[in-house]
N, C-alpha and C positions, 0 to 999 in steps of 0.2 A: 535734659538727661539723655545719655546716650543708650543705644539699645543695639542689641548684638549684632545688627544689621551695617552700622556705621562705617565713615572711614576712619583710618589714621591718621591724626592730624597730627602736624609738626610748626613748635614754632623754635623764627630762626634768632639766637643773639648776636648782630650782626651781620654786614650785608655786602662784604666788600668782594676780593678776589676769589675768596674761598665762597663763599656765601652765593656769590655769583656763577659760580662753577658748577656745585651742587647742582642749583637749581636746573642750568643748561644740564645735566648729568640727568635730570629726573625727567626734564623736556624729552630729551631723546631716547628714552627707556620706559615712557609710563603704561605702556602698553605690557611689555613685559613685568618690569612692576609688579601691576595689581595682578598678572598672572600667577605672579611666584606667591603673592600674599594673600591671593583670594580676598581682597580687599583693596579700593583707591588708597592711595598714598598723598596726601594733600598737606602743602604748605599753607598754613592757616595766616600766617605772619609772620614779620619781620621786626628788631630790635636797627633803627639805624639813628646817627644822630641829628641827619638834613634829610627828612622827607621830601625835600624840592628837588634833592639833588638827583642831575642826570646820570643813566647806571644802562649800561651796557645788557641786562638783565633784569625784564621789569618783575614784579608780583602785586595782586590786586591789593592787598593792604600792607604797608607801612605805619611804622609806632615809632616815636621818641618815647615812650613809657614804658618800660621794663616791665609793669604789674599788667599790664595787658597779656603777656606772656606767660608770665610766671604762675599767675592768680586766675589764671585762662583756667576752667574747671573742663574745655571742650580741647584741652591740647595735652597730647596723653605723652610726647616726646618732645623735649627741650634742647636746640643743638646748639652749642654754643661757638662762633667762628672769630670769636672778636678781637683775640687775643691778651696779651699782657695781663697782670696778675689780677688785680680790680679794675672794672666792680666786677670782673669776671667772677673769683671766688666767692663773692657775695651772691652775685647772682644763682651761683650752680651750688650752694648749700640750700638757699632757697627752693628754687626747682627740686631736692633731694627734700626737703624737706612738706613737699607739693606733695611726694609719690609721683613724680614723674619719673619716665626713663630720661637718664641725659646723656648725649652725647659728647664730646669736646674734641677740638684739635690744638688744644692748647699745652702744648711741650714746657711753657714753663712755670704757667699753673701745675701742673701735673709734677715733674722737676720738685716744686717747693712745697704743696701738698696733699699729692696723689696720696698715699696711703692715709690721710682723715679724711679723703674726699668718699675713697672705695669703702670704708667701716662703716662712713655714713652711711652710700647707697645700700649695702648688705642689713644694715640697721632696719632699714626700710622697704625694703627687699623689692628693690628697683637692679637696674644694671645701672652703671656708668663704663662707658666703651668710647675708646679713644686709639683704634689705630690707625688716625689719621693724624695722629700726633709724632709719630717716629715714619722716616723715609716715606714720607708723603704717599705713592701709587704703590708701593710694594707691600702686600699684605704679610708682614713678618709677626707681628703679638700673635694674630689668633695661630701662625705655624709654630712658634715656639709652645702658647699654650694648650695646642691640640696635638700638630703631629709631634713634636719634639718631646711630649711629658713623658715617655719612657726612656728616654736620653738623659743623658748630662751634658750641658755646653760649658764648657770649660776655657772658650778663650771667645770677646768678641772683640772686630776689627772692621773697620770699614768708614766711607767718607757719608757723613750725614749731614750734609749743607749743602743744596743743590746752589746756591748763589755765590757762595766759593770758590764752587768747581768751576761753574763757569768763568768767573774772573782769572782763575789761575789755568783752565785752557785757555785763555787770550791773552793770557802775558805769556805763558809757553809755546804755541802754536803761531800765533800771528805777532808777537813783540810787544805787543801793546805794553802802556804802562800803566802802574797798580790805580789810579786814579783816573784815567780813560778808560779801562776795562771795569769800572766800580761803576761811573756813568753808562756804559752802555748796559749794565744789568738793572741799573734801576730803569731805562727808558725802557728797557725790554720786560718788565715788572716784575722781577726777578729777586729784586733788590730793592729794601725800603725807602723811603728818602731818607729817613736816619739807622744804617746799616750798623751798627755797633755789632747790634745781638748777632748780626752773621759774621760778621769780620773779626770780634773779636773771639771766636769759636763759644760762644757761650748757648749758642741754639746747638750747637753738635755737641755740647756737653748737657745739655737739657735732656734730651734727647740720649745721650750712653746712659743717663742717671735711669730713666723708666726701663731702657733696655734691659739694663743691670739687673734690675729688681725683678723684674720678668725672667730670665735666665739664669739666676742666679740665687734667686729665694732667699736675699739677704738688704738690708736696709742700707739704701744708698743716698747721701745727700748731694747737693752741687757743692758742697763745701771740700767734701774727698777729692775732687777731679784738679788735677792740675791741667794748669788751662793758658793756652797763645793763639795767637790769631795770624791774621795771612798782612798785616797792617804795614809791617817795614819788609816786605821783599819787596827789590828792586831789579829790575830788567842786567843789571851785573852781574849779582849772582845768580840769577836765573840760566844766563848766559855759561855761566861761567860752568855752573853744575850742570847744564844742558848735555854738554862735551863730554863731559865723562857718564854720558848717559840716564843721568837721573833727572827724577822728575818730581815735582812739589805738590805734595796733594795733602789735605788739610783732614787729618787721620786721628778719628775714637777711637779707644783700643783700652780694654780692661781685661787681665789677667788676676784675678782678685787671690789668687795662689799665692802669687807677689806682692801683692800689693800694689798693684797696678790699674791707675785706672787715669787715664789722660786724653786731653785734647790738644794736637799742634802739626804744627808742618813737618811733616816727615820726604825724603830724597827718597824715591822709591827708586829700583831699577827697571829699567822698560821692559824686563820681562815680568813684572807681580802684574796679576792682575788689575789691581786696582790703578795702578798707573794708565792702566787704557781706559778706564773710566773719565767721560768727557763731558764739557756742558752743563747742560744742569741735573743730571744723574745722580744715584747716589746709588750707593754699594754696601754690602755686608758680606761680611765671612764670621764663620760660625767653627770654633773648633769644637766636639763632642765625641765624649769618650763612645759611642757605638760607631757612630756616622760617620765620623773622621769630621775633614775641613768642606764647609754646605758652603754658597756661592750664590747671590744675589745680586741684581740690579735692575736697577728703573728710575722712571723721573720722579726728582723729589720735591723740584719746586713748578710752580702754577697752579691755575684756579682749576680746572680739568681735572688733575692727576689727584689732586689732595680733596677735590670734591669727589671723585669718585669714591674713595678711601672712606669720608665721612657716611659716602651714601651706604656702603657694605655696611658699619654699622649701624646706620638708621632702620636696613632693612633687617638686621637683630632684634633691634628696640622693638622694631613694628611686630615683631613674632615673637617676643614675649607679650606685648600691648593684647594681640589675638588669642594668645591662649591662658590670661587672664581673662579675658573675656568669656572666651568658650567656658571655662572653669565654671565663673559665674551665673552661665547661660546653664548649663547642665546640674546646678544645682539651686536656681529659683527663675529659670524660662522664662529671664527676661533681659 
């Protein structure tokens, strides 16, 4: 049994680039850390499928058992990295239905279904926090849901697929072709060995979908989004549109006035913003009726940038976990 003295323990679902990032993110911060939380912050475990396997990123235990996690009555935060729909969903109803906090960076769990996931955790009166789910390092939910709630955002726009960007700056900038520049993102891990979900724009419409619904307090599915990918540009028309000064950059953009809500290749001119948006970056613009047009960017894709993202809301989870605690400490002293 734990006693108001303890740490917070987290276990991880998942152990790969994200998962691995984190960790390094926690290595070099844990000082700071337990400062901010008055409390250690401790990775209890890991959810991986090869415990043998060699990892850039060790931690003293490893699990192929899910219920070692889940059912863990000493793991007060569940973070889930693992991606794709199952048994993720399964797992993170369970976890919710634990009373654990859970965290996710899963764009398209969350995309198919965030709002049963969030009525759960409210049910249960846990948090589920995920903005490491949209624009990887750029902390934009908790800006829209803290500074921006006395705003209206009325238009959003911006590139959210860092593995995209990169491809179509190496087919813009150095010539490269759509398939040499697809290899150089996966060796540079940027890129999955099976890239559909980025190339087919379906992660940057995963991704407008929770935006949406965050900004806009209206029910958005993946079904609404009209949806292309970056799959048939070829170095011709690249070329060709280069000259008259545009540039291809693979652009979310919902307008819900219109009826607009889309993912594709858009010819920017070299003067938009987002046209100089390079590599694995990602970008937002925010129109709102006080503010006018807001301006973001950062890296969206690697283990670093999208761990650190997870870790801002771990260290949520962990300050609700403590003042649970404290509650309980201050009303039977123990």
């Amino acid at each position: 049994m734990k006693n108001y003295q303890d740490d917070v323990r987290v276990g991880l679902l998942g152990f790969g680039t994200v998962g691995q990032g984190l960790v390094q993110g926690i290595n070099l911060q844990i000082d700071n850390i337990s400062s901010r939380l008055g409390a250690p912050l401790k990775i209890q475990r890991a959810l991986v499928q090869d415990a043998n396997k060699k990892r850039v990123v060790g931690l003293p235990e490893l699990t192929t058992n899910a219920r070692d996690i889940l059912e863990d009555p000493d793991i007060d935060i569940v973070v889930e990295v693992m991606g794709g729909e199952q048994p993720a969903y399964d797992y993170i109803k369970q976890a919710l239905g634990q009373r654990k906090q859970v965290v996710t960076a899963n764009k398209l769990l969350l995309a198919q279904h965030g709002p049963e996931l969030k009525a759960l955790a409210q049910r249960n009166g846990k948090g589920l926090l995920y903005e490491a789910s949209v624009l990887g390092g750029i902390p934009i939910l908790r800006t829209i849901q803290h500074g921006l709630c006395g705003d209206k955002v009325e238009e959003v726009k911006g590139i959210f697929n860092g593995t995209t960007n990169f491809i179509l700056t190496r087919m813009v900038e150095l010539g490269e072709d759509y398939p040499t520049a697809l290899r150089l993102a996966q060796e540079a891990g940027y890129a999955e060995a099976e890239p559909t979900m980025d190339v087919s724009g379906l992660d940057a419409a995963c991704k407008l979908v929770i935006l949406c619904r965050e900004c806009f307090d209206l029910e958005f599915h993946l079904k609404d989004v009209t949806m292309s990918g970056i799959e048939h540009l070829d170095q011709r028309q690249i070329t060709l549109e280069k000259r008259q000064g545009r540039i291809p950059k693979l652009i979310a953009c919902a307008k819900p006035q219109n009826g607009e809500i889309q993912v594709g290749v858009q010819w920017l001119p070299e003067t938009d913003l987002l046209s100089r948006v390079s590599g694995v970056q990602n970008a937002l613009s925010l129109k709102t009726l006080l503010a006018g047009e807001l301006f973001w960017s950062g890296p969206g894709a690697g283990g670093l940038a999208t761990g650190g993202a997870v870790l801002g809301d771990i260290m949520e989870a962990a300050e609700r976990v403590l003042t649970e605690r404290d509650t309980v400490f201050q009303q039977t002293g123990k």
